[in-house]
N, CA, C and O atoms as a DFTB+ gen file, in Angstrom:
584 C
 N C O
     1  1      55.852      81.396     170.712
     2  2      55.556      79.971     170.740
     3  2      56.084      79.392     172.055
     4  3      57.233      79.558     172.464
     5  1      55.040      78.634     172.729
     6  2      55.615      77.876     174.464
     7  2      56.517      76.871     173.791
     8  3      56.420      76.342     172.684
     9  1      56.983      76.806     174.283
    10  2      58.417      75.553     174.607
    11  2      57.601      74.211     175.956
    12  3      57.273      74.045     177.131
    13  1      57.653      73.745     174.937
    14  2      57.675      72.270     175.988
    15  2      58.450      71.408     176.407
    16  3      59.024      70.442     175.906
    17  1      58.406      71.847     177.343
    18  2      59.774      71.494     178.098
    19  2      59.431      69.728     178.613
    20  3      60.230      68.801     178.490
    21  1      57.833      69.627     179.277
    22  2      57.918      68.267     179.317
    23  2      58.488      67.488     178.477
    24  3      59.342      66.642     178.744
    25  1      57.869      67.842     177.032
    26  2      57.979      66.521     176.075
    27  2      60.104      66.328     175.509
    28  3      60.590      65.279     175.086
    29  1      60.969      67.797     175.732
    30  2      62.169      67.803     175.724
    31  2      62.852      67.069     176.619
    32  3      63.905      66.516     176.302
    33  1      62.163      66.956     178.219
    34  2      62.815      65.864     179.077
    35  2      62.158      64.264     178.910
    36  3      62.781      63.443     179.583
    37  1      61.066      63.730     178.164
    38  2      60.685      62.998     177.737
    39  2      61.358      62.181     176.526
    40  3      61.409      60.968     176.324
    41  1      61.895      63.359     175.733
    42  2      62.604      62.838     174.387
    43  2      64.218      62.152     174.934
    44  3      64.744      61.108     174.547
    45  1      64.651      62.996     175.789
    46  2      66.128      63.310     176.932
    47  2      65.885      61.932     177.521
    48  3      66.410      60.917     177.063
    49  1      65.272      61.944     178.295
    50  2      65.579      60.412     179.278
    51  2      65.142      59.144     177.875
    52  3      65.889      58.173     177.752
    53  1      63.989      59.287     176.975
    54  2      64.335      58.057     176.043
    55  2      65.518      57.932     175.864
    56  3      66.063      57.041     176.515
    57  1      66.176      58.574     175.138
    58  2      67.396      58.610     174.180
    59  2      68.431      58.159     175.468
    60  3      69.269      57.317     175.146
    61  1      68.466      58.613     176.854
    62  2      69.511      58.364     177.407
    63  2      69.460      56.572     177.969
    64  3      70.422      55.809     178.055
    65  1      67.545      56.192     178.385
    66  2      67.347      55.409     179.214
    67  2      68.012      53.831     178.013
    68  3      68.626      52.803     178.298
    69  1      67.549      54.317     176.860
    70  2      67.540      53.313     175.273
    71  2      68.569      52.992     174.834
    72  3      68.931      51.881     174.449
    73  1      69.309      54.304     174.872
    74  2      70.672      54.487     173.732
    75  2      70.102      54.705     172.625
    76  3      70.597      54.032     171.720
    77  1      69.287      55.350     172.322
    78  2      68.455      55.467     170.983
    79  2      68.772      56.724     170.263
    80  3      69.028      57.622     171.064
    81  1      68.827      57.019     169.269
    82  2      68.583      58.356     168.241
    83  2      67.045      59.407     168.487
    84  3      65.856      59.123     168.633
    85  1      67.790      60.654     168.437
    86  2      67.013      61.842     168.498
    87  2      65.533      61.480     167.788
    88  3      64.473      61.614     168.400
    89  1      65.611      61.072     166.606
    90  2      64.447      60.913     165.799
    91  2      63.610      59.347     166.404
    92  3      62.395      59.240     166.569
    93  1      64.557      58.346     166.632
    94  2      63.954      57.143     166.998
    95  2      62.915      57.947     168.220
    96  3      61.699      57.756     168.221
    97  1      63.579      58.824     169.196
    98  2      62.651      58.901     170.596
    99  2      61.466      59.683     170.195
   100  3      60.336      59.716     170.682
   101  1      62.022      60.345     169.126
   102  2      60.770      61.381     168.539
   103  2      59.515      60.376     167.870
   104  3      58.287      60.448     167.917
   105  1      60.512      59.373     167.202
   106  2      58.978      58.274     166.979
   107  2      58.212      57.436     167.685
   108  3      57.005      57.204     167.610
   109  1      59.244      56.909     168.544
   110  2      58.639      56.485     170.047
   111  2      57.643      57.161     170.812
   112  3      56.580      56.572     171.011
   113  1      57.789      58.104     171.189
   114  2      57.010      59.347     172.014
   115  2      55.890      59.378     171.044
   116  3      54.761      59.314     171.530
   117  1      56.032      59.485     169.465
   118  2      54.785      59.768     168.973
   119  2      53.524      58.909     168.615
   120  3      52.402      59.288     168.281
   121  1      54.116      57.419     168.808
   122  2      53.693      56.083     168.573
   123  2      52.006      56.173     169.106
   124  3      51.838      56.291     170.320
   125  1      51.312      56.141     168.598
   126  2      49.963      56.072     168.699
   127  2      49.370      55.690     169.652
   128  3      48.707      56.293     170.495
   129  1      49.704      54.274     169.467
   130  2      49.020      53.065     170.816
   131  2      50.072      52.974     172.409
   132  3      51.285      52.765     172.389
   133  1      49.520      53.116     173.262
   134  2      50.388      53.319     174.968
   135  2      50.318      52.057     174.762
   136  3      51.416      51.506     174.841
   137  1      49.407      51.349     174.515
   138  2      50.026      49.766     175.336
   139  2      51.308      49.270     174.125
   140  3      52.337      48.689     174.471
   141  1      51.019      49.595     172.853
   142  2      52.241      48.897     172.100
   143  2      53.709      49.668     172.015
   144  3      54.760      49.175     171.605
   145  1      53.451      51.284     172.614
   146  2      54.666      51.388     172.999
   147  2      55.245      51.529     174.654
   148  3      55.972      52.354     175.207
   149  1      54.736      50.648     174.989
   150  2      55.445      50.142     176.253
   151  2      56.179      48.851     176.003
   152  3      57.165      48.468     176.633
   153  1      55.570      48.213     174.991
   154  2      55.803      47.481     174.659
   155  2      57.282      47.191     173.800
   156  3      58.168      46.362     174.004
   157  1      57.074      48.665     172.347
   158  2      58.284      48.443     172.425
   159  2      59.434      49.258     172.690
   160  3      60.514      49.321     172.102
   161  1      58.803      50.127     174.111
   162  2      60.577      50.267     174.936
   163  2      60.709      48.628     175.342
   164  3      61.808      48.107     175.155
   165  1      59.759      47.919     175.817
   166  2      60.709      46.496     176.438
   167  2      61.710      45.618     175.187
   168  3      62.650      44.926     175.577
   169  1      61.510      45.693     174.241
   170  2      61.952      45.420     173.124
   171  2      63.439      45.981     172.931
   172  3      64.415      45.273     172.683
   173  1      63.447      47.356     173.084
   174  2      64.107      47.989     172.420
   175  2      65.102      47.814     174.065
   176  3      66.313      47.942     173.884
   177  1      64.898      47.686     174.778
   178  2      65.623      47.464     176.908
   179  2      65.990      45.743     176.458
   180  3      67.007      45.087     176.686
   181  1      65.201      45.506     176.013
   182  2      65.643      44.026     176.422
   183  2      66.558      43.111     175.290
   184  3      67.382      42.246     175.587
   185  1      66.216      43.505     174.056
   186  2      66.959      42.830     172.938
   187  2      68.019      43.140     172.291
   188  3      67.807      43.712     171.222
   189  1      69.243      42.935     172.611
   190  2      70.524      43.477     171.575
   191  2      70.455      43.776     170.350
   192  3      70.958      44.758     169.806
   193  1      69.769      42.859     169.827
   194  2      69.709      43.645     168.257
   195  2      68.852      44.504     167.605
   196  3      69.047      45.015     166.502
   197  1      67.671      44.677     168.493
   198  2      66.787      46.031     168.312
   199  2      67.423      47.088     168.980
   200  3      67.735      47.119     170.171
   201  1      67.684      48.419     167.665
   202  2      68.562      49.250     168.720
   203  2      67.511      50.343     167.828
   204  3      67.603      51.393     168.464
   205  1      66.549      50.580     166.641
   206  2      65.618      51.742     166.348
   207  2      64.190      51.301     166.968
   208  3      63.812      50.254     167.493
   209  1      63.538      52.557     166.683
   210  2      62.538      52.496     166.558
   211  2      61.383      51.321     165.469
   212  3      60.309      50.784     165.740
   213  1      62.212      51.305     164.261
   214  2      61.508      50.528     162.864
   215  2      61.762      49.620     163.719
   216  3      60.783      49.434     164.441
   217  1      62.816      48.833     164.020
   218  2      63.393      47.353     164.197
   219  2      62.347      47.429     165.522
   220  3      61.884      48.466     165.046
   221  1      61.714      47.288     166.523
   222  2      61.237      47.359     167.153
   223  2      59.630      47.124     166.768
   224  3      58.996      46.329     167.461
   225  1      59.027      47.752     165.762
   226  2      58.080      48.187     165.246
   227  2      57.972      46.570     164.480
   228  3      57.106      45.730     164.724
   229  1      59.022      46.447     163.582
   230  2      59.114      45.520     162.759
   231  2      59.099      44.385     163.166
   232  3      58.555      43.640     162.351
   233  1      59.517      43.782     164.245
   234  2      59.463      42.869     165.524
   235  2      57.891      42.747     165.884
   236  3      57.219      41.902     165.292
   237  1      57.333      43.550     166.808
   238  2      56.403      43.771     166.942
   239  2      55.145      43.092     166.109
   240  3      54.153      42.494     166.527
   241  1      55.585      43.428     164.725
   242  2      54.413      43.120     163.592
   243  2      54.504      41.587     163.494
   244  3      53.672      40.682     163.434
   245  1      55.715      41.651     163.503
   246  2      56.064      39.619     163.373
   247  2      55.537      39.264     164.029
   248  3      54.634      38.572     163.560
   249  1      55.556      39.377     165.881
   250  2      54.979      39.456     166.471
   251  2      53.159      39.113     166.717
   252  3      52.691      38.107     167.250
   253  1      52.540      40.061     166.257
   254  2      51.115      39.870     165.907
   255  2      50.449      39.675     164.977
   256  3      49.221      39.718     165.039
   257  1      51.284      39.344     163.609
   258  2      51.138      38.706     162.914
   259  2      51.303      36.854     163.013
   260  3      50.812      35.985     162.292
   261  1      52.148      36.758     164.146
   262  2      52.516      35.259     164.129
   263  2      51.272      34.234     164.229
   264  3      50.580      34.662     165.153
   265  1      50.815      33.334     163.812
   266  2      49.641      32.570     164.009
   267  2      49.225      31.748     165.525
   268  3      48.157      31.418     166.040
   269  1      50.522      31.635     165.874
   270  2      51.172      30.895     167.145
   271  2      50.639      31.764     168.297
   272  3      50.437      31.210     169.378
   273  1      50.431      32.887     168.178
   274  2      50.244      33.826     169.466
   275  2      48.653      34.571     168.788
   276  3      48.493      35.766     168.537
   277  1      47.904      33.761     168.657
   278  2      46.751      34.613     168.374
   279  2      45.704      33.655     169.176
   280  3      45.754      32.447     168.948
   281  1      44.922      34.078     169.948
   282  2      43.996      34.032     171.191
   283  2      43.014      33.071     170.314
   284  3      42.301      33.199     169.319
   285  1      43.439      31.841     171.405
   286  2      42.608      30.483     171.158
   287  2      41.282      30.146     171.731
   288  3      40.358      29.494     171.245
   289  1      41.424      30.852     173.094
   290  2      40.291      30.884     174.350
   291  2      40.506      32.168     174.700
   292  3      41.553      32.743     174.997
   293  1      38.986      32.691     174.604
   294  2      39.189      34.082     175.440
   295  2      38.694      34.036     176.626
   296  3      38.303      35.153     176.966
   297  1      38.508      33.107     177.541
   298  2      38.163      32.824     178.640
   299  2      39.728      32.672     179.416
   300  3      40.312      33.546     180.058
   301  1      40.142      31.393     179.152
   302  2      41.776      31.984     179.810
   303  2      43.118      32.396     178.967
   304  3      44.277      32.570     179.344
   305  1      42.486      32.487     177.641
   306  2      43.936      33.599     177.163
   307  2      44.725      33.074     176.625
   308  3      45.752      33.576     176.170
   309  1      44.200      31.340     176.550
   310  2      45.837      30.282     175.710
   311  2      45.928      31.000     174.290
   312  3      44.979      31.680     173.899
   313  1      46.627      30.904     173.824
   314  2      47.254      30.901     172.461
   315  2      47.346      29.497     171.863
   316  3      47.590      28.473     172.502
   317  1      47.034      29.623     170.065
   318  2      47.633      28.276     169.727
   319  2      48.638      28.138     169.751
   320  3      48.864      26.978     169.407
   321  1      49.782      28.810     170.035
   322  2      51.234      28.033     170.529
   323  2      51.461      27.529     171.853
   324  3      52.406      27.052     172.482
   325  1      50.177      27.826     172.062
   326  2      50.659      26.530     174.166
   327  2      49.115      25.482     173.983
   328  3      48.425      25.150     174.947
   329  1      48.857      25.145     172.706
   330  2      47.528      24.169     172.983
   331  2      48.115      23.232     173.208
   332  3      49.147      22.881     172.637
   333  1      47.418      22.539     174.284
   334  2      47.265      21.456     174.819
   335  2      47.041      20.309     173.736
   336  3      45.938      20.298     173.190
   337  1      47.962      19.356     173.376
   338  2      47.757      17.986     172.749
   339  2      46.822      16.945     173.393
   340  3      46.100      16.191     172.739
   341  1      46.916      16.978     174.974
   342  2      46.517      16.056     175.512
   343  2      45.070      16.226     176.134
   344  3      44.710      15.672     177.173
   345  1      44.373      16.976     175.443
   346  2      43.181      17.322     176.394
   347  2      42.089      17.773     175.445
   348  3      42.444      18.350     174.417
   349  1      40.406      17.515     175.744
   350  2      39.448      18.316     174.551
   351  2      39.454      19.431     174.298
   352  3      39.668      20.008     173.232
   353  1      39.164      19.869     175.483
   354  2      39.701      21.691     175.114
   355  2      40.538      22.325     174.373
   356  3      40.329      23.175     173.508
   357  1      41.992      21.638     174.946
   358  2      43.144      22.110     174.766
   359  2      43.796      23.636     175.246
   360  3      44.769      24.305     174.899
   361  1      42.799      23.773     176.145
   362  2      43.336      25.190     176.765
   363  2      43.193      25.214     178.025
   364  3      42.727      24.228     178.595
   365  1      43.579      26.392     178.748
   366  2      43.771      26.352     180.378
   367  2      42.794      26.071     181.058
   368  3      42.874      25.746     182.242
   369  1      41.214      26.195     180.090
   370  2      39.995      26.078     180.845
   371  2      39.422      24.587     181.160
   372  3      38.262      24.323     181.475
   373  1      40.659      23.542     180.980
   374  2      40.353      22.126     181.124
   375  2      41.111      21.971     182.583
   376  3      42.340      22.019     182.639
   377  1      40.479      21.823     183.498
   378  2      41.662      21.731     185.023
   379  2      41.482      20.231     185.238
   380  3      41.660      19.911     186.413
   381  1      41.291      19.600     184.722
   382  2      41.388      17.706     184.914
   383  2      42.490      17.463     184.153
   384  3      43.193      16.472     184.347
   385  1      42.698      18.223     183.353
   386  2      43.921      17.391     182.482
   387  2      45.868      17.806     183.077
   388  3      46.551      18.816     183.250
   389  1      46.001      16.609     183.167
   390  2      47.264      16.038     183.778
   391  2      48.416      16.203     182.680
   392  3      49.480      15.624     182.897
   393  1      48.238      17.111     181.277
   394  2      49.494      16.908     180.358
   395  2      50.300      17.967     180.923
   396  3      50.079      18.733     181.860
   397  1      51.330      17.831     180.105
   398  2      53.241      18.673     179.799
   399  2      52.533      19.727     180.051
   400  3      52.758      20.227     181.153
   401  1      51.355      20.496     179.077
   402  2      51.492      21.677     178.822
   403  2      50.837      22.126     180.348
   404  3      51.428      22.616     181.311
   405  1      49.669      21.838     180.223
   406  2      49.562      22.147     181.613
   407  2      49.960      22.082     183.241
   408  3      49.164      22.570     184.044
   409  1      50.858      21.640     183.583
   410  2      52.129      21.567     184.414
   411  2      52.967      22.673     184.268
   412  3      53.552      23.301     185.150
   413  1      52.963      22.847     183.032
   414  2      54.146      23.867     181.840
   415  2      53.544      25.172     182.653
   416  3      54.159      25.689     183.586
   417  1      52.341      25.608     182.208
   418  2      51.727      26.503     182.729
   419  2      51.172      26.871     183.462
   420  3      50.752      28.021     183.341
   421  1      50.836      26.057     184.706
   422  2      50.633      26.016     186.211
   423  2      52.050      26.540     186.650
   424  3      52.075      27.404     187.526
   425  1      52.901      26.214     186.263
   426  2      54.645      26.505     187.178
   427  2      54.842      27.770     186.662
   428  3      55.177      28.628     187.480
   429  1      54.681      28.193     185.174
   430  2      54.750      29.682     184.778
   431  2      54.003      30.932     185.741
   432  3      54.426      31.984     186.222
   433  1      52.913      30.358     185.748
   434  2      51.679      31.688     186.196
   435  2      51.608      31.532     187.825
   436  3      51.051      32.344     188.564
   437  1      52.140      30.576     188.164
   438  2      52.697      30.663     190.026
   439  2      51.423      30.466     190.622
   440  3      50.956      31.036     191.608
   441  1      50.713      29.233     189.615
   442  2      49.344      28.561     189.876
   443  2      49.471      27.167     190.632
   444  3      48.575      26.444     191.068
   445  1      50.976      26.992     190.658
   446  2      50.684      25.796     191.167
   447  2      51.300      25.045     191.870
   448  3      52.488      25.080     192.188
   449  1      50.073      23.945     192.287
   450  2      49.856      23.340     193.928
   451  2      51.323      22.324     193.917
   452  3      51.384      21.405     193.100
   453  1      52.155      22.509     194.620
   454  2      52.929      21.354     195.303
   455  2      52.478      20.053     195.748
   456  3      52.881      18.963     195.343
   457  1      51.647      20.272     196.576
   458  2      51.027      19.217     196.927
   459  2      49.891      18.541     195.994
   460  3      49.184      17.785     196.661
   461  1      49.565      18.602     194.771
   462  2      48.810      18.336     193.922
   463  2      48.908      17.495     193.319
   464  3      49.618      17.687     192.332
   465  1      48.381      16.242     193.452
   466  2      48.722      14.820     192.835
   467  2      47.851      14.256     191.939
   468  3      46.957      13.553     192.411
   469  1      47.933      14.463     190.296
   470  2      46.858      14.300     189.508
   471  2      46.482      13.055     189.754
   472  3      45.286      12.848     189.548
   473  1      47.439      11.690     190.321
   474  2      47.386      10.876     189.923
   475  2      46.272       9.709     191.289
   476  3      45.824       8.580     191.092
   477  1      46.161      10.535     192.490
   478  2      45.549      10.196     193.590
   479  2      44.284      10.382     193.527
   480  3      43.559      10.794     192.622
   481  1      44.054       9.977     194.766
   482  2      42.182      10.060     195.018
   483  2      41.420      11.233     195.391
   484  3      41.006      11.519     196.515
   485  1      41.268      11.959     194.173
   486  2      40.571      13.174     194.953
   487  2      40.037      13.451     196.530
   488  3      40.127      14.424     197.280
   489  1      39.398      12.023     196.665
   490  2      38.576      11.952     197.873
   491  2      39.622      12.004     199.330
   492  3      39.765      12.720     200.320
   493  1      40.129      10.944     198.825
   494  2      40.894      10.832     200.508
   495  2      42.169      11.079     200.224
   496  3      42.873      10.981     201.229
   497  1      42.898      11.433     199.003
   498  2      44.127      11.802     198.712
   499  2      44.972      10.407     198.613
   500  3      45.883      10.651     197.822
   501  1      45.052       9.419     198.939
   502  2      45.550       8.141     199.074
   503  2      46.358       7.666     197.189
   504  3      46.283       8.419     196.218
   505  1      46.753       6.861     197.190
   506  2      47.232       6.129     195.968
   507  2      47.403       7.418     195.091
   508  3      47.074       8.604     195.089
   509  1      48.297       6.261     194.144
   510  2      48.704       7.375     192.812
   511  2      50.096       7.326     192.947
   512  3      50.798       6.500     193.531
   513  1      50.430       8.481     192.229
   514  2      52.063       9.042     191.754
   515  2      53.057       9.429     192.448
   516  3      54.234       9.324     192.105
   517  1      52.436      10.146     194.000
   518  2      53.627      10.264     194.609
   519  2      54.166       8.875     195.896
   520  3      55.294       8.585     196.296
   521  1      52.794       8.276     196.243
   522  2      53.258       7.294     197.179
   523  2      53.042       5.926     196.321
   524  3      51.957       5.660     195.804
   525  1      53.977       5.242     196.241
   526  2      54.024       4.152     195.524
   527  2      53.039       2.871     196.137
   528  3      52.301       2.194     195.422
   529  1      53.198       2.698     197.614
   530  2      52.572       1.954     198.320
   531  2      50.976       2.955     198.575
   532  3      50.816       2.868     199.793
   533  1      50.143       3.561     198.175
   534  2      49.200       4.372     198.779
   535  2      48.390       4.212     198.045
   536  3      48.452       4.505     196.851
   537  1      47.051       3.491     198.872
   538  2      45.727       3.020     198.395
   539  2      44.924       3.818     198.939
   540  3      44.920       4.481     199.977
   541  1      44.107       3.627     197.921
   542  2      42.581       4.658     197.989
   543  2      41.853       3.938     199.405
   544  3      41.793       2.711     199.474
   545  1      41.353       4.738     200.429
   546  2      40.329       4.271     201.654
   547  2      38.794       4.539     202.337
   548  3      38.076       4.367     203.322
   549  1      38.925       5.193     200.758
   550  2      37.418       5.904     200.681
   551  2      36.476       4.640     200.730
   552  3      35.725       4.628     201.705
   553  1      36.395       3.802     200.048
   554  2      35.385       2.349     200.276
   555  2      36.125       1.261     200.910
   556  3      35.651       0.125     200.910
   557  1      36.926       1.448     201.294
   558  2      36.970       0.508     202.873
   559  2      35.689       0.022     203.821
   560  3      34.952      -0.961     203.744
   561  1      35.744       1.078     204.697
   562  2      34.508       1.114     205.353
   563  2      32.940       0.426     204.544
   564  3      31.956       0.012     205.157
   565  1      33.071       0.464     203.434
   566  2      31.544      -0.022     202.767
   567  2      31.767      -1.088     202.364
   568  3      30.782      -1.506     201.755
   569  1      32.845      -2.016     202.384
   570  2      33.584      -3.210     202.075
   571  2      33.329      -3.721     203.521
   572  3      32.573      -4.689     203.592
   573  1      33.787      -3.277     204.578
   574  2      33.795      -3.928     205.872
   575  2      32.091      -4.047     206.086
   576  3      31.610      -5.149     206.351
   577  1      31.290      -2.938     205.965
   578  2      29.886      -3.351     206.410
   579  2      29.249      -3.837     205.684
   580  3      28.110      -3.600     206.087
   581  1      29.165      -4.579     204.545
   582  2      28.567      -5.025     203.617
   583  2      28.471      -6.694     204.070
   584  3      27.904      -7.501     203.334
């Protein structure tokens, strides 16, 4: 019978990288789905009180079971736990809307503009929220020739 030696240094660095049990890495390693166990080594790296395999697993299920994290828009990916109160949509695919959440999640996803002033003139940038004194000068000119 071959000896596999990969899957022995595989079981070896879990157990050392985790702090985990012989059998936990053996269930880890055997875990079905790659994307959900990448998932939960981050679980099991990142959370003090997940220290098995189950507790990890068991997390996990809470997890995708939660109602809060189940895909609202599959166009950009919100969840009903980040819908938007302030907007029709209520999801990322509304870019006019000026609420919490979306601010919230422009600064998360490293979407967003500094210089971006919901509250100004698209056109000429003038008035609004950041300059207190700053008027719109887009119809000026059609005021003067009239």
């Amino acid at each position: 019978m071959p000896k596999n030696h990969a899957r022995k240094k595989a079981l070896a660095d879990l157990k050392d990288e985790l702090g985990i049990k012989h059998a936990d890495a053996i269930a880890l390693l055997d875990h079905p789905d790659a994307d959900e166990r990448d998932t939960l080594v981050e679980y099991l790296e990142t959370y003090a009180d997940i220290n098995t395999y189950k507790e990890a697993v068991d997390y996990l299920r809470q997890q995708q079971n939660d109602p809060a994290n189940k895909v609202m828009c599959t166009t950009c990916g919100w969840t009903y736990g980040v819908i938007c109160p302030e907007c029709t949509k209520g999801c990322g695919c509304e870019y006019d809307c000026t609420g919490w959440r979306h601010e919230e999640m422009r600064a998360a996803t490293g979407d967003y503009d500094d210089d971006y002033d919901p509250y100004g003139c698209p056109e000429c940038g003038a008035g609004g929220g950041s300059d207190p004194y700053g008027e719109c000068i887009c119809y000026d000119d059609e005021d003067q020739a009239a």
